[in-house]
Every structure is written in C-alpha cells, then in structure tokens.
N, C-alpha and C positions, 0 to 999 in steps of 0.2 A: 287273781282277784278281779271280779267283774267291773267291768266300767261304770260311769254314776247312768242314773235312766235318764231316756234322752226325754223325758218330761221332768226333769230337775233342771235348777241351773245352777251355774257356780257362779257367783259374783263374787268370790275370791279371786278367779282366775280370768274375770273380762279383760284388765288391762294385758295381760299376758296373751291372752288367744286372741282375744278382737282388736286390740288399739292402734294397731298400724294399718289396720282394715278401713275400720271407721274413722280415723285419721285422713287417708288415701280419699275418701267418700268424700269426710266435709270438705277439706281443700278443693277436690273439684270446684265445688257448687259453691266456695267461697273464698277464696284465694287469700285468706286469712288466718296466718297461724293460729292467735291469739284467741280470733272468735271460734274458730274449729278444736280449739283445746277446750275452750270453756262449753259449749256445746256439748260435745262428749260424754263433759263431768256430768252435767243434766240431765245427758242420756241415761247417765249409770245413774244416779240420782231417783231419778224418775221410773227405771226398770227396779229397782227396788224396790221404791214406794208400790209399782203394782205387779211385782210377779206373782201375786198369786192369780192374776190374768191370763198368764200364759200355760197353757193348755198341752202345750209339744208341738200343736199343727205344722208348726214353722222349725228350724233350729234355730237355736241361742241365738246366733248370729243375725239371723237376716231377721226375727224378732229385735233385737237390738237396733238394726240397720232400719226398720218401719217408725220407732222412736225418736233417731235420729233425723231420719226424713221429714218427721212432723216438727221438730227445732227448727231446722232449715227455714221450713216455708213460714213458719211463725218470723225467723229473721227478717225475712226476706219481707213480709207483712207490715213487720215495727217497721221498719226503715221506711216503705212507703208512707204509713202515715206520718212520721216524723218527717217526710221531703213531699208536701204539698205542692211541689213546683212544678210537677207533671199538668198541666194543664188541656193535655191532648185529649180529643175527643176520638176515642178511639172505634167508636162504631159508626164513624162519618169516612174512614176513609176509606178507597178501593184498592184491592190487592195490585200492585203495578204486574200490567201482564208484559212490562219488557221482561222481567226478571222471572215472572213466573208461569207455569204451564193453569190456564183456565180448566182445564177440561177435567170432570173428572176420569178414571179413577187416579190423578197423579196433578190434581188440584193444589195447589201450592208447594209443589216439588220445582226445584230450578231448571229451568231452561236447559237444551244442551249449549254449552261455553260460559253461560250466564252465571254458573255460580264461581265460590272461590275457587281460585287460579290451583286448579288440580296438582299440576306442577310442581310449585310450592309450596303445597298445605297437606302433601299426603308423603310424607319422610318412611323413609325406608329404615334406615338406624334405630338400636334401641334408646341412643343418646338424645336422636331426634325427633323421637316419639316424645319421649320425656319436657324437652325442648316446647314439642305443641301443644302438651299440654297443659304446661304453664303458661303460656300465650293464651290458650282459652279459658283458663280460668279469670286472667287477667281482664279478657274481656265480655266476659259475665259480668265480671263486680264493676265493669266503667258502665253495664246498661241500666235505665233506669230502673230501679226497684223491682214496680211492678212486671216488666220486663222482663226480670231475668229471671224473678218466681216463674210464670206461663213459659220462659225458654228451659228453664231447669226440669219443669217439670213435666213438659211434652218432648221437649229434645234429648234430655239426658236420662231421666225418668220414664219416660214411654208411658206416661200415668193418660188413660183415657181423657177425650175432652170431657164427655158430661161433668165428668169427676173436675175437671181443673174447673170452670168454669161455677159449679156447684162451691168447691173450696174456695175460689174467688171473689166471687159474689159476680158476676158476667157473665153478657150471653154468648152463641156460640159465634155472634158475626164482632163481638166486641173481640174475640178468643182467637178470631182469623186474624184480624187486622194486627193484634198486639206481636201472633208469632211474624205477623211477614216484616212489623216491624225490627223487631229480635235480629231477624234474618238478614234485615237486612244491615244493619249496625252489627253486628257480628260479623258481615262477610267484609264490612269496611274495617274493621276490627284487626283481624285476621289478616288480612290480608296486609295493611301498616306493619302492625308490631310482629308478624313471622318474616316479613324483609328488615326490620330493622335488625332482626337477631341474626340475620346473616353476613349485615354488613362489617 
C-alpha cells in the first residue's frame, strides 16, 4: 500500500511523529514545560485551522516547526510588552571592542580568550551536552524579553537581520547593540550557572 502524498498531512499522527521534536524546539527557546506544551497545542490548533495553506514545499514537519517558531516570537513579544521595565536605549550604546572584534568580516564575533571559558562551556559527554543545554535555556529565559527574541532568533535561529529587525520593529544599529547585549549577559550567564552545575 502506498504511502499518504507527501502534499497531505496527518494531523492524526502529529503528536506521534512530531511532538518530541517540537517539544525538544520550544524548550530550547523557552525553558518552560508548561508554556512549551501549551504552545504546541496552538501549533497543532492553528496548522489545522490553515492547512489547506500548505502546499508540500516543506515537510510536515518543518511546516509545523515555521508555526511554532512564530508562537515563540509572539511569546517572546507579550512578555515584552507586559515588562515595560526595559528602559534601555538600545541604539545609544557602542559594541564594547574589549569583548568584541571591530573589524569586519568577523564584526561582532568574540575576541580570541574573550569569550566563554572554552574550557568549560564546550562538554564532551552526551550527559554534558544535555547538562548545557539546559543551562542555556535557563539563561535565555533570565534575559530581558526583548533580548532573548533578537538572541533566539539570530543565535539560535540564524533568521537574517533585515528579517529580525523588520519582525521587530528596529533598526539594524538598535539590532547590533541588543545582540552584543545578549552576548554579553549570556556569557555572564553561562559561564555562573555551568560552574555551579559542577560544583
């Protein structure tokens, strides 16, 4: 018996093929059982409501996974406006050139020694993988809001600036300054709670 066509979809079978996937996904980018299960459901919710948009281009899956992606940043959005307490002007300040290379092509890449302690933050084990990366999700969800959408979504995402910056609403010197902040709260981040897990 032939397989279903790969421009059908089964939403009988998403929790079964996709949900430890998309599971795996939102935790990254939210270190939140509860809201990474509720998320999901709106995923599936919401691929319902418009599959008859989906076309095959993609597979199931990573159509699924562009759905979910947009939850994300939508979270990631409420919370900013519900935490007004952000106050920083973020296109007044200049990229610190202790930490960072000026020059391009490797303009806001770390320094050689400057970034996190190699050492420590790059585990060989599969336990200790596991390990870092619940420490990094941990410290996405301590950055501010705004914050950790532009790190999410340039760090972990690899989504073009114009595009962040466009989904934003920000320009591309507001777009520098918020990743070097990221980076840099991140590497303090990091670099705390992967020695506290050793201690």
């Amino acid at each position: 018996m032939p397989g279903p066509d790969e421009h059908t979809l089964e939403p009988e079978h998403w929790l079964e093929k996709h949900g430890d996937y998309l599971f795996s996904y939102a935790m990254l980018r939210l270190n939140h059982t509860e809201k990474a299960e509720d998320l999901i459901q709106e995923t599936f919710l919401s691929a319902l409501a418009s599959r008859d948009s989906f076309r095959g281009n993609s597979t199931e899956r990573t159509w699924l996974i562009s759905i979910l992606k947009r939850k994300i940043i939508d979270h990631y959005r409420k919370k900013y406006r519900q935490d007004p307490s952000h106050d920083e002007d973020f296109g007044s300040r200049i990229t610190d050139p202790v930490f960072f290379r000026q020059q391009d092509p490797y303009r806001g890449h770390w320094k050689d020694g400057e970034g996190p302690n190699s050492h420590s933050l790059l585990p060989e084990g599969g336990l200790e993988q596991e390990e870092l990366a619940s420490v990094i999700r941990i410290c996405i969800e301590l950055l501010p809001p705004q914050l950790a959408t532009v790190f999410i979504m340039k760090m972990i995402d690899g989504e073009d600036a114009d595009l962040i910056c466009k989904e934003m609403g920000i320009t591309p010197s507001n777009l520098w300054v918020m990743l070097h902040r990221s980076r840099l709260k991140m590497r303090k981040c990091l670099e705390k709670k992967w020695l506290e897990t050793k201690e």
